[in-house]
ZAPALUM-718878 format. One line per 10 residues: number of its first residue (from 1); their letters; for each residue x, y, z of C-alpha. Coordinates in Angstrom, 3 decimals. Layout:
! ZAPALUM-718878
NUM) a) X,Y,Z ~ ... $
//
This chain:
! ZAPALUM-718878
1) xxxxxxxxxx) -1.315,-23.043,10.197 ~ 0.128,-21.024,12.939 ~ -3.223,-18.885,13.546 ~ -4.660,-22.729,13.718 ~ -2.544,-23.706,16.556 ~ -0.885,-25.946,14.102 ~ 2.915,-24.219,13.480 ~ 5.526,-22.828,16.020 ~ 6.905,-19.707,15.786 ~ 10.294,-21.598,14.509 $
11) xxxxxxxxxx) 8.351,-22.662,11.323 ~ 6.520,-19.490,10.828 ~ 10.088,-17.808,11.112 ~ 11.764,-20.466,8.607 ~ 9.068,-20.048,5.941 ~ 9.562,-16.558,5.988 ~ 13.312,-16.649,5.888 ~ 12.684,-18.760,2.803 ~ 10.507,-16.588,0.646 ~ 12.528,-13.627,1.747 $
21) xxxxxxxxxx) 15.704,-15.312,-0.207 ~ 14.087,-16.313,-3.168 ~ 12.576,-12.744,-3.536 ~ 15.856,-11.553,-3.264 ~ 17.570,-13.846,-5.254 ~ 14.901,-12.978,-7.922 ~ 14.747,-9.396,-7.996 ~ 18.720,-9.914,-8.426 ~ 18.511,-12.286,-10.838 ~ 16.751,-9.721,-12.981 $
31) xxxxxxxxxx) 19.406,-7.608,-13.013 ~ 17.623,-4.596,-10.355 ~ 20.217,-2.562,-8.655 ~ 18.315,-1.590,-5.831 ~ 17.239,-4.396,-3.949 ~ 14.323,-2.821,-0.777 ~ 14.957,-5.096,2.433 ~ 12.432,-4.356,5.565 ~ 9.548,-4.575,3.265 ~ 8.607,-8.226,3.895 $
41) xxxxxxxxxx) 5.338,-8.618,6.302 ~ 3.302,-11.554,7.939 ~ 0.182,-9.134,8.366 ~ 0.827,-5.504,7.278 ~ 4.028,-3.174,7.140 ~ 2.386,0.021,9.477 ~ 2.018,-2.498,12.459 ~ 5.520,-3.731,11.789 ~ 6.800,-0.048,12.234 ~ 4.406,0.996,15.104 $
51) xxxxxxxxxx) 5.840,-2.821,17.000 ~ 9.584,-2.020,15.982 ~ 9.063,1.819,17.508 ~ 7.128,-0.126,20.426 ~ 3.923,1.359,19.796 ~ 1.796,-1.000,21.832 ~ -2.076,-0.334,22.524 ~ -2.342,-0.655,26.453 ~ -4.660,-3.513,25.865 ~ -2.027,-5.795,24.384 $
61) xxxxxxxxxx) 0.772,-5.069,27.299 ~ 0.516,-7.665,28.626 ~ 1.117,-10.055,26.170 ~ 5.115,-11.176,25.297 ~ 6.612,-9.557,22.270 ~ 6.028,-12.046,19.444 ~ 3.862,-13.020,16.465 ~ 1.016,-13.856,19.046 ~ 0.704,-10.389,19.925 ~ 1.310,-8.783,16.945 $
71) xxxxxxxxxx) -1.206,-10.796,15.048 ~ -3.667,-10.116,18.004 ~ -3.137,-6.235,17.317 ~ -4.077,-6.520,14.125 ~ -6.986,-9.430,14.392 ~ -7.983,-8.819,17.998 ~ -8.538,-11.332,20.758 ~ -11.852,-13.389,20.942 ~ -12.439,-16.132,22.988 ~ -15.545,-17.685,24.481 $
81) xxxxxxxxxx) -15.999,-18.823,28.598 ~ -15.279,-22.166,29.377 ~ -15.048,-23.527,33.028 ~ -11.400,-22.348,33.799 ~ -11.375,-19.675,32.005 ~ -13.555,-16.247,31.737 ~ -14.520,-14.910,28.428 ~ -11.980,-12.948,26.610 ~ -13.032,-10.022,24.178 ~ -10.021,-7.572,23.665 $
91) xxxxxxxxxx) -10.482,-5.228,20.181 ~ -8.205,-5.033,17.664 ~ -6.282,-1.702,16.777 ~ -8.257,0.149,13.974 ~ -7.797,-1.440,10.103 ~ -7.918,1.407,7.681 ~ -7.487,1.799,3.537 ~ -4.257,2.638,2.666 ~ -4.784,5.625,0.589 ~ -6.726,5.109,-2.080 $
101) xxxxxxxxxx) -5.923,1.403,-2.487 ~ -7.990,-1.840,-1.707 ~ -5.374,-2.772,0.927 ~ -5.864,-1.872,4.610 ~ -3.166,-1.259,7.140 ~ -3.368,-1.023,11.011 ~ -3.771,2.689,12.087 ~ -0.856,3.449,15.091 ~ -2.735,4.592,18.362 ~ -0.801,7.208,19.986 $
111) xxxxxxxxxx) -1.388,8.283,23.875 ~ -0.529,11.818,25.234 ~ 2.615,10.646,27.202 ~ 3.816,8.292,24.403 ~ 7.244,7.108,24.468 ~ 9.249,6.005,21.530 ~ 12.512,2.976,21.563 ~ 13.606,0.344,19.403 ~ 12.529,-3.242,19.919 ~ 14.574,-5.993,20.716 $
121) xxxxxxxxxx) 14.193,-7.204,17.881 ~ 14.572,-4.465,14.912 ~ 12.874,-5.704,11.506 ~ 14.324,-3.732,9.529 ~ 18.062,-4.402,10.259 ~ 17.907,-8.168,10.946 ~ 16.406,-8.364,7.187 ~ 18.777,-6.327,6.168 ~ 21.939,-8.871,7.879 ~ 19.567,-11.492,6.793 $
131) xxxxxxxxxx) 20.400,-10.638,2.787 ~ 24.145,-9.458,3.537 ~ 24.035,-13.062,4.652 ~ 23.406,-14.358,1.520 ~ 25.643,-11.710,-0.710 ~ 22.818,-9.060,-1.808 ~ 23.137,-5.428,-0.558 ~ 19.820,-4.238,0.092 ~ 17.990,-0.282,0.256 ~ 16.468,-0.887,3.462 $
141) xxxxxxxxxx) 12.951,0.381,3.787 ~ 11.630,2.528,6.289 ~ 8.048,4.090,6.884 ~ 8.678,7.867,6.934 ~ 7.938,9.946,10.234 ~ 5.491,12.353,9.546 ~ 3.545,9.818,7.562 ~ 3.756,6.891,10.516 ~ 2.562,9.898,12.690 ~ -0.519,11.312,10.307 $
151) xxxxxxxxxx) -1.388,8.130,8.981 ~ -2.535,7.244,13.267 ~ -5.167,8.272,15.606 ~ -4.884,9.343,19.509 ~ -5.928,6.565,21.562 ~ -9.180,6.544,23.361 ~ -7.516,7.872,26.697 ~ -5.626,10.548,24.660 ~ -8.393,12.540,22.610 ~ -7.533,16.202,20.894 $
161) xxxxxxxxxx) -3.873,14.788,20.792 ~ -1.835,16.746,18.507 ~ -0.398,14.023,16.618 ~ 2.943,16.368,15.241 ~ 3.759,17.308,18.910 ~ 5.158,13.948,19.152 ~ 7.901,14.225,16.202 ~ 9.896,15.517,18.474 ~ 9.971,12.934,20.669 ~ 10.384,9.735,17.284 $
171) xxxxxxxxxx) 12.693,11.170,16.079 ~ 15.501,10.358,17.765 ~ 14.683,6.465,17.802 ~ 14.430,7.117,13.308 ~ 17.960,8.537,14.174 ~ 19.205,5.411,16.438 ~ 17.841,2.985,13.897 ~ 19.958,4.922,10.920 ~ 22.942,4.983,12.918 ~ 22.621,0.814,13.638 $
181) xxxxxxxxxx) 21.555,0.075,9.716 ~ 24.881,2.557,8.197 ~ 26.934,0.408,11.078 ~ 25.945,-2.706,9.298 ~ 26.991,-1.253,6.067 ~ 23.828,0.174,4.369 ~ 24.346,3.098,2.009 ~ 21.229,3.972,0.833 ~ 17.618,4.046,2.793 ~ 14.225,4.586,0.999 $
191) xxxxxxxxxx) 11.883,6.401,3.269 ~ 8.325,5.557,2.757 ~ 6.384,9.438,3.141 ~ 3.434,8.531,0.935 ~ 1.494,11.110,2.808 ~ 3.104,13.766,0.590 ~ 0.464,12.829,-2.367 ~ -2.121,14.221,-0.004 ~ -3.038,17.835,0.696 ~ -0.664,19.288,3.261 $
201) xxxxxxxxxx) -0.765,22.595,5.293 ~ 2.394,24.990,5.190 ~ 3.211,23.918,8.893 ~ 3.296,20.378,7.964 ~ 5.663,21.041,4.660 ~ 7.652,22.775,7.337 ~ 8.321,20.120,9.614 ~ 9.350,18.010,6.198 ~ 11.868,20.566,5.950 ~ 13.093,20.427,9.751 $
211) xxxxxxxxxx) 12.858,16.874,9.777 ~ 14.802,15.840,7.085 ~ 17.903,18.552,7.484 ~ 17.888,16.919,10.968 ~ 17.920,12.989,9.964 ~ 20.561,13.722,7.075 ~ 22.692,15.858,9.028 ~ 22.547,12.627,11.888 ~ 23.605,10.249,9.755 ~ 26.133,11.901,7.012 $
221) xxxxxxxxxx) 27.177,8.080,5.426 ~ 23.974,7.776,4.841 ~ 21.580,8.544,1.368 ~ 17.866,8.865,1.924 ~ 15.793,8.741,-0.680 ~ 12.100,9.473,-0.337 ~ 9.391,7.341,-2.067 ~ 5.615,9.182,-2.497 ~ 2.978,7.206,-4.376 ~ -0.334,7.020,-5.097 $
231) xxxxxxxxxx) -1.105,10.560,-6.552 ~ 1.045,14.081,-7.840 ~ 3.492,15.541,-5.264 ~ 2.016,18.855,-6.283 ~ 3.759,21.912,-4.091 ~ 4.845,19.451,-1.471 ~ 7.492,18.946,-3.405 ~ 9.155,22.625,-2.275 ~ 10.811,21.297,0.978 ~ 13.142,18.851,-0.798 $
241) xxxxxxxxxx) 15.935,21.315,-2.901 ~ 17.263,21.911,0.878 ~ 16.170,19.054,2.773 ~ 19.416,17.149,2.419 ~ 18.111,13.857,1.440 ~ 19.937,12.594,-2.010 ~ 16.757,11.470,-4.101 ~ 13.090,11.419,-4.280 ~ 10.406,8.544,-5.837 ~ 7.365,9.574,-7.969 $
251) xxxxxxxxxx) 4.315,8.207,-9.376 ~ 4.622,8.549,-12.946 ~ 1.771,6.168,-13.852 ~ -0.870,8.156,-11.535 ~ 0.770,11.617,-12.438 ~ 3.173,11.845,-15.114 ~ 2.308,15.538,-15.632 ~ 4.574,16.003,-12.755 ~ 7.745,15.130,-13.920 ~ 8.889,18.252,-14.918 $
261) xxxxxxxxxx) 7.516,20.408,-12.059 ~ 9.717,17.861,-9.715 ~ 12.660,18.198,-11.729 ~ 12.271,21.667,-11.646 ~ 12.701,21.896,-7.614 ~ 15.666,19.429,-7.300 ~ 19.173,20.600,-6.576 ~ 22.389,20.109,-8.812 ~ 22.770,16.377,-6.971 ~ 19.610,14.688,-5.882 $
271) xxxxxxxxxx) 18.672,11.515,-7.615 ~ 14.847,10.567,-9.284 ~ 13.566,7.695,-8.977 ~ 10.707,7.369,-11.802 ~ 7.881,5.055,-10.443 ~ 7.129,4.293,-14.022 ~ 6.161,0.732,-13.738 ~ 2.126,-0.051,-12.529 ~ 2.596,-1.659,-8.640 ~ -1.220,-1.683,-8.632 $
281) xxxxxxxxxx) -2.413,-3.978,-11.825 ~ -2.085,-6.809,-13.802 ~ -1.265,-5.522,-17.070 ~ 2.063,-5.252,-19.329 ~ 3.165,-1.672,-18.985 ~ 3.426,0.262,-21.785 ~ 6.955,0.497,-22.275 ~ 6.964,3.220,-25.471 ~ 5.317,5.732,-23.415 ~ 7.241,4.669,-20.071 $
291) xxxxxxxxxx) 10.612,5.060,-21.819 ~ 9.529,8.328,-23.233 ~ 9.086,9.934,-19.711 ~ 12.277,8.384,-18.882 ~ 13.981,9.947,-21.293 ~ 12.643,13.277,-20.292 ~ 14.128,12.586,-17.201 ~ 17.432,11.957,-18.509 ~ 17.672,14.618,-20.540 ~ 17.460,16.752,-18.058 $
301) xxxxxxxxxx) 19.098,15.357,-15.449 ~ 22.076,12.819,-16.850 ~ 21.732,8.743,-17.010 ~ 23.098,8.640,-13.806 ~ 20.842,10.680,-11.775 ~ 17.982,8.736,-12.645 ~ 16.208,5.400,-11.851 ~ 13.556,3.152,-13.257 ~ 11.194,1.658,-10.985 ~ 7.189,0.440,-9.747 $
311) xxxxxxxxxx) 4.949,3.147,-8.708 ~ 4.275,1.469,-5.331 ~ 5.014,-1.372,-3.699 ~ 4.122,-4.517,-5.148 ~ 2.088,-6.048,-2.495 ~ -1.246,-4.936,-4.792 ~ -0.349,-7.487,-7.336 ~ -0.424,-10.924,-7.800 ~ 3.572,-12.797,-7.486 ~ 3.778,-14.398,-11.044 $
321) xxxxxxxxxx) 2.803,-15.775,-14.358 ~ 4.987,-18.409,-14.083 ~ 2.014,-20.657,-12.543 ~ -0.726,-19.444,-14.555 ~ -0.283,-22.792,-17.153 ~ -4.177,-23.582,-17.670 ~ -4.496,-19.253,-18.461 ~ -1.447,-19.524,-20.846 ~ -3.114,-22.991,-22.037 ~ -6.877,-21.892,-22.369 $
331) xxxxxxxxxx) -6.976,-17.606,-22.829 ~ -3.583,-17.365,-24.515 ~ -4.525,-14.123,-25.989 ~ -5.381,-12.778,-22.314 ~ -2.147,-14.520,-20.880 ~ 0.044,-12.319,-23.466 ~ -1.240,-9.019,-21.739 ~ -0.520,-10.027,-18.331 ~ 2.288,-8.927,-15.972 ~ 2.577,-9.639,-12.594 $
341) xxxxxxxxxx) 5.111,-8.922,-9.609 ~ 8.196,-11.231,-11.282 ~ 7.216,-9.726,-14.740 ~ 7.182,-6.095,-13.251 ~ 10.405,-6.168,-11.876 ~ 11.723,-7.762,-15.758 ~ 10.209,-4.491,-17.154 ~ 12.201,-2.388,-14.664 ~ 15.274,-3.780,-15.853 ~ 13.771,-3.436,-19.412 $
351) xxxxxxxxxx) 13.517,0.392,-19.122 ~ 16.846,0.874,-17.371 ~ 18.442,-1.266,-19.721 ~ 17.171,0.682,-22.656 ~ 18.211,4.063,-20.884 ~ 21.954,2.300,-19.991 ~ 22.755,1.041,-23.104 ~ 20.547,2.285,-25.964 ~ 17.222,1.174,-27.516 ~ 18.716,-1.408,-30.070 $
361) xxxxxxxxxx) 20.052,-3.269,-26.612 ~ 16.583,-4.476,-25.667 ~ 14.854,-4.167,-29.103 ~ 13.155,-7.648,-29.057 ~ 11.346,-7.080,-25.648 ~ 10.229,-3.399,-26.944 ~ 8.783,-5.173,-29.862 ~ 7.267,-7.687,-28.186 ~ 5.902,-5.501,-25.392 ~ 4.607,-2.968,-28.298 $
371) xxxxxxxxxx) 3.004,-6.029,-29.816 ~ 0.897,-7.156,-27.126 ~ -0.283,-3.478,-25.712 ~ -1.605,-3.251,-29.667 ~ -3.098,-6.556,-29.280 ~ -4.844,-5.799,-26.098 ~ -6.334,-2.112,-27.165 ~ -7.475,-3.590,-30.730 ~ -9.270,-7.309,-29.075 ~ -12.193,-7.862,-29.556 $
381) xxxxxxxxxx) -12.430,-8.821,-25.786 ~ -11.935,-5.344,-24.874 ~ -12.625,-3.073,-27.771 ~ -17.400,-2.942,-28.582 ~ -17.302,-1.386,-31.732 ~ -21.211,-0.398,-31.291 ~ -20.112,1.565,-28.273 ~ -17.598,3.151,-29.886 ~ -20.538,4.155,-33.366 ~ -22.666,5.387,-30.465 $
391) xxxxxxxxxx) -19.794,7.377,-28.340 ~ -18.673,9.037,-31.818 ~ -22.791,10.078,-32.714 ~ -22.457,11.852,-29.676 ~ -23.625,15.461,-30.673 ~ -23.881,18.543,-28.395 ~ -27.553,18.441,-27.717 ~ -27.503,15.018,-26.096 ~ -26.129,17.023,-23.091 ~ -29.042,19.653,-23.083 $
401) xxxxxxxxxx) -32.227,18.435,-20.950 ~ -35.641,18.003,-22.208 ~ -37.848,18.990,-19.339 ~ -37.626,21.606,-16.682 ~ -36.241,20.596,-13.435 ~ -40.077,21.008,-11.446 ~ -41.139,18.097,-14.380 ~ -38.710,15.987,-13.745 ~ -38.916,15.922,-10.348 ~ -42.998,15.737,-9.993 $
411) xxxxxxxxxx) -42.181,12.633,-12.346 ~ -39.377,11.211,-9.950 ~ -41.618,11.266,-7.209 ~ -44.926,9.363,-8.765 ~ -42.050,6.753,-9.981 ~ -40.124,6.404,-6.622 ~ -42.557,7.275,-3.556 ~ -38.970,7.508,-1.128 ~ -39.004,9.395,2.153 ~ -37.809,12.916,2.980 $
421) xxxxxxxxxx) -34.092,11.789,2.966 ~ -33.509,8.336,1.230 ~ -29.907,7.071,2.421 ~ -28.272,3.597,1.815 ~ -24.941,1.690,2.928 ~ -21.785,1.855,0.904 ~ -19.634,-1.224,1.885 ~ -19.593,-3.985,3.828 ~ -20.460,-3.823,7.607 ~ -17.986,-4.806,9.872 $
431) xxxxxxxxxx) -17.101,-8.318,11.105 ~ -18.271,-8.840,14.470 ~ -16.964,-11.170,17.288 ~ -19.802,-13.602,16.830 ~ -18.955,-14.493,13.075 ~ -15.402,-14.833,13.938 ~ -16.187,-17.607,16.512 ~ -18.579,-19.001,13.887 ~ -15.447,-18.875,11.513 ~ -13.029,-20.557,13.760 $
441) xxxxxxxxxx) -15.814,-23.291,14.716 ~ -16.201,-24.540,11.275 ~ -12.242,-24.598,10.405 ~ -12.293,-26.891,13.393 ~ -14.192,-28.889,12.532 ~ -17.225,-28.169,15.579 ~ -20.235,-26.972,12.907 ~ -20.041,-28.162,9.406 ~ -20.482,-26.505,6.283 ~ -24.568,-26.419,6.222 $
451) xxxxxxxxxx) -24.569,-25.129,10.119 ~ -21.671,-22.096,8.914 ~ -23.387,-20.920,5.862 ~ -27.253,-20.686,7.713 ~ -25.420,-18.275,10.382 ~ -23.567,-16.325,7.835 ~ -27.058,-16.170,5.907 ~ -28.667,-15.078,9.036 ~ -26.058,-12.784,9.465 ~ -26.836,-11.108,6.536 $
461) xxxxxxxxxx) -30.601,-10.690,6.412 ~ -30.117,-8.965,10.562 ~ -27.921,-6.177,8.087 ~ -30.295,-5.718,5.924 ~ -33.566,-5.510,8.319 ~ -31.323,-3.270,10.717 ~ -29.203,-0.165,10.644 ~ -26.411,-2.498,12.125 ~ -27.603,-0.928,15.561 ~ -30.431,-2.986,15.832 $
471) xxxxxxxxxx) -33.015,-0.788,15.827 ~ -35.486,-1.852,12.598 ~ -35.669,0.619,9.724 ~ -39.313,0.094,9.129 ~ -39.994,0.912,12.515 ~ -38.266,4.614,11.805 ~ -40.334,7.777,9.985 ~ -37.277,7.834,7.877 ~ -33.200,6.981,7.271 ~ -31.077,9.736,8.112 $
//
């Protein structure tokens, strides 16, 4: 409604403030001790850090801070002439996957001469008032430094920047936002630094080391604890016995062969978090094997230096079964193996619980959740018993060729006459400015349905005739 000219800022504000308590009030009334704040997000969390540290693209200066502009770096600016106005055509900041996920974030441009400060108006500790308001303490979130940093791009006017030149230089505002949240009374703060899953070079490990003996030692009331996800920490994982911060997050359900290798490099004090719970699907979590690991964990470490909790975020799934009455109704069987955000956060609890206070104190939901993982890998639906006859007749010589190579391929060519270097297209081309007119001119109402769907078709069959460039591919020798 407010992209549609059809809401204020006021009401976009208000519904937010309103799905921001009841998430809160959920997650509490499920018993989680460790409520995240800062997390919330009209459009997508990276651009919410890159406004709050006031990195703006030089095309969107001019603009007033405010959910106009912010949308418009993400979405871009298109507007055709009319007779007071010139055409408008200003492109939006780069959208990106988010590791290996399905969701895309806004990638932070970075100039040269870039200067870091706070906004006026800091997310992260006005949600964080926002639910001392209402009587829940919350773990603030935060989107770690070097992974804001690597996770961007040097702006157009800025190429061959050296994005880690310019820790130096954030740092300080990380340290000025710490000092205002542990002012309004936060304790702990999780530090997003998902970029620790990937493959790092010594000098960047390094500057994990620096950076976080430098944040801790700036803020002393404060406990960070940094959250990876999406992969195994692998030898990153060797800057953190010294780093000062007082816990670390893991994905357990991606890489639960890495539980003891992390235990193994923390000190006498630091805290796990066990991301034990799936933030990316829609199933019921296998809470046998999940409490297994756990216990691992607490066996080496001591009940209290470990927590239970999603891999990821749970933006990847869907918010909750509780409206899903025709599924429960129609595919009860289905319905049974399902778990989405709400249910998540109940197995959480579930696992801590059991850890707390002993098996026997939540032995009907183990049952239950045992039940329905059984039911699920013995269905029908999702268990083809003549797949499984042929997969067990596999023998060794099924993996042994029957023809040469020079056969084959004299064969491959009579069947498929392709040229020297046969390419294709993996993924959708991009949305240009033209279909996003088209878009807005049918949700108001100035082309109808018919007129929308012949452009969009006509849309489609220029991709397919062109290389997107449009120059023809039959009018090339071949597609390289």
């Amino acid at each position: 409604a407010f992209w549609a000219g059809k809401a204020t800022e006021q009401a976009l504000d208000q519904a937010a403030v309103k799905l921001r308590e009841e998430n809160w009030k959920l997650q509490k009334a499920h018993g989680l001790a460790q409520i995240p704040s800062g997390d919330f997000s009209f459009y997508d969390h990276v651009l919410d850090h890159s406004v709050m540290f006031n990195v703006i693209p030089q095309r969107f200066r001019h603009m007033p801070d405010g959910h106009e502009r912010n949308f418009a770096i993400g979405r871009g600016i298109q507007k055709p002439a009319t007779s007071t106005q010139p055409k408008v055509d200003i492109e939006a900041q780069e959208m990106k996957k988010w590791f290996d996920t399905n969701y895309h974030y806004i990638v932070p441009e970075f100039e040269t001469n870039q200067t870091f400060s706070l906004s006026a108006q800091i997310k992260t500790l006005l949600e964080f008032n926002e639910a001392k308001a209402l009587g829940i303490h919350t773990r603030p979130v935060v989107l770690g430094p070097l992974t804001f940093l690597l996770l961007g791009k040097p702006a157009k006017n800025s190429l061959g920047l050296d994005l880690l030149s310019l820790l130096p230089k954030v740092l300080p505002v990380y340290e000025e936002l710490f000092a205002k949240l542990a002012q309004a009374g936060a304790d702990w703060i999780q530090i997003d630094e998902p970029i620790l899953a990937l493959d790092l070079t010594p000098n960047v490990i390094e500057q994990f080391q620096k950076t976080y003996v430098r944040l801790t030692a700036a803020s002393p009331s404060l406990k960070f604890l940094i959250a990876t996800y999406f992969g195994r920490i692998d030898t990153n994982v060797s800057f953190i016995k010294g780093s000062g911060v007082a816990g670390l997050h893991i994905d357990l359900v991606r890489a639960p062969e890495q539980l003891e290798h992390v235990i193994a490099h923390l000190n006498a004090t630091q805290v796990l978090s066990l991301g034990l719970i799936d933030g990316r699907n829609i199933w019921k979590t296998n809470l046998a094997n999940a409490l297994k690991l756990a216990q691992t964990a607490v066996a080496a470490l001591g009940s209290e230096r470990v927590q239970t909790a999603p891999s990821c975020s749970l933006l990847h799934a869907p918010v909750t079964l509780r409206f899903e009455k025709r599924l429960a109704s129609k595919q009860p069987e289905l319905f049974d193996w399902l778990a989405y955000s709400e249910e998540k956060c109940k197995e959480v609890h579930t696992l801590a619980h059991a850890l707390n206070n002993g098996v026997e104190s939540v032995k009907t939901e183990l049952n239950d959740n045992a039940r329905s993982i059984e039911a699920r890998r013995t269905s029908t639906h999702t268990t083809n018993s003549a797949v499984r006859q042929r997969l067990e007749a596999i023998v060794p010589d099924h993996f042994r060729r029957r023809s040469v190579f020079p056969e084959r391929q004299a064969q491959q060519h009579a069947a498929l006459p392709l040229p020297e270097f046969p390419t294709t297209t993996i993924g959708s081309f991009p949305q240009t400015k033209e279909i996003r007119l088209a878009r807005a001119k049918f949700t108001k109402g100035e082309i109808d349905a018919a007129a929308y769907q012949n452009f969009i078709k006509d849309e489609i069959a220029y991709c397919e005739r062109t290389d997107g460039g449009g120059r023809e591919f039959w009018q090339r020798e071949s597609c390289v």
